[in-house]
N, C-alpha and C positions, 0 to 999 in steps of 0.2 A: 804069233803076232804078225800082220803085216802091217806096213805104210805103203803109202804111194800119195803120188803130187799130180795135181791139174792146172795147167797154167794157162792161159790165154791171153790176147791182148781185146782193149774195148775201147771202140773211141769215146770215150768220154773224158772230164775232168777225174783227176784223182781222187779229189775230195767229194764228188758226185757218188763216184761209184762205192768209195771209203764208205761214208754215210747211208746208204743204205744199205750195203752188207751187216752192218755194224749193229743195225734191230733186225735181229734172226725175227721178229715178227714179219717180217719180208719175205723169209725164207719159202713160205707156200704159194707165193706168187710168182716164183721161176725154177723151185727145185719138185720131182716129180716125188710124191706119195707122202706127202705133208698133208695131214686134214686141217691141223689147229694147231696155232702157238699161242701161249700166253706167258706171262715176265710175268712171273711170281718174287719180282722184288720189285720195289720202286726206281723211279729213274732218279739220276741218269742212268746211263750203263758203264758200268766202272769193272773192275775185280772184283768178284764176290756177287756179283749180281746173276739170279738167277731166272730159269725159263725152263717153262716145263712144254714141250714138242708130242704131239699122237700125229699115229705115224695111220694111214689110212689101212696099210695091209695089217689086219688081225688089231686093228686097235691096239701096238703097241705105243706106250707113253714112257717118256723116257725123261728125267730132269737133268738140265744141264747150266754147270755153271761155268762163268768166264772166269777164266785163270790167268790170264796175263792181256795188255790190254795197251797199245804202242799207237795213241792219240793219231787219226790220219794213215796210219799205214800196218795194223797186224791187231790182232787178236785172236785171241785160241780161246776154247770151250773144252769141258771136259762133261762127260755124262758122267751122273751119278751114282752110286751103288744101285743094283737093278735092276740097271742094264741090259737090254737082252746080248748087245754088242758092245764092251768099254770100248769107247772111243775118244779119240781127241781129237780135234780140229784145229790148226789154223789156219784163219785168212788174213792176205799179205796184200797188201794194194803198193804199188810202185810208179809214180810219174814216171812218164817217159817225156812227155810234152805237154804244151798249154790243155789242148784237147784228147791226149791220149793217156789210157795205161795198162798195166802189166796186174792181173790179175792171181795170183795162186794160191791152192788152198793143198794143206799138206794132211791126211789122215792117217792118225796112228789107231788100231784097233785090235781088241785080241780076244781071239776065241778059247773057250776053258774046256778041260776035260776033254774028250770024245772029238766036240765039234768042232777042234783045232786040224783035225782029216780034212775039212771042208774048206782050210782057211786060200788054198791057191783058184779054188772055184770062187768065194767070196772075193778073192781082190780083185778079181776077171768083172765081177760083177758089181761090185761096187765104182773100180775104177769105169767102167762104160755108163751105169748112172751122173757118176759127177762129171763126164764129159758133157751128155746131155745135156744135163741142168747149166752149165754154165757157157754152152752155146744157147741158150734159150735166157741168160743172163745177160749175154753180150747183144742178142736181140732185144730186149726189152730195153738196156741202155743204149744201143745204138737211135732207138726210135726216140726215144724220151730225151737225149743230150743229156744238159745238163739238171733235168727236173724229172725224176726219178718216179717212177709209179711207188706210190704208197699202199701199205695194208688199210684197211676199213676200223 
């Protein structure tokens, strides 16, 4: 098993940045090796509501649902039985001020059999992708303030 956490801060409003995190349909417009999301349940987005994510390397598709869900500041995902990685996610948004806040996202994730050997190379690499992506998240809301780029 590992976890690990990414935190950053972004100047934007809370509830800016909350709101778009919140439709992982967003998720391919700043995180790297997303081809396609789609929400295979209806809206809103609540607990229980699902999204199925293909991942651009090897076409993998992964379903994943929202497991806990803290209106304005946290929700967590869980992918679903196979998996190629069980993961969980959550994202945490925290005002600091009118125009700022505090961004983190915490992954739990765990490799089975054999390719648990590989799990300290995977955190290495996982955690340097989701730095990436969410310096490249705090560029996209920095540019945008308070009006958020949308998915198509």
């Amino acid at each position: 098993m590992f976890t690990l956490t990414v935190t950053t801060r972004i100047p934007a409003s809370a509830e800016a940045v909350f709101d778009y995190l919140v439709d992982f349909s967003n998720n391919k417009e700043w995180q790297s090796g997303i081809d396609s999301i789609e929400w295979t349940s209806p809206p809103p987005i609540q607990v229980g509501s699902t999204y199925r994510q293909k991942m651009t390397y090897k076409g993998v598709v992964t379903l994943y649902e929202v497991t806990a869900l803290r209106p304005g500041s946290a929700i967590t995902v869980k992918s679903q039985p196979g998996a190629a990685i069980p993961t969980t996610v959550t994202r945490t948004v925290q005002k600091l001020d009118a125009s700022n806040c505090r961004v983190s996202v915490d992954v739990v994730g765990e490799l089975k059999g054999l390719r648990r050997i590989t799990t300290p190379l995977l955190r290495r690499t996982v955690r340097r992708s989701i730095e990436a992506d969410y310096k490249r998240l705090k560029l996209q809301m920095e540019a945008a303030g308070d009006d958020p780029p949308r998915s198509p």
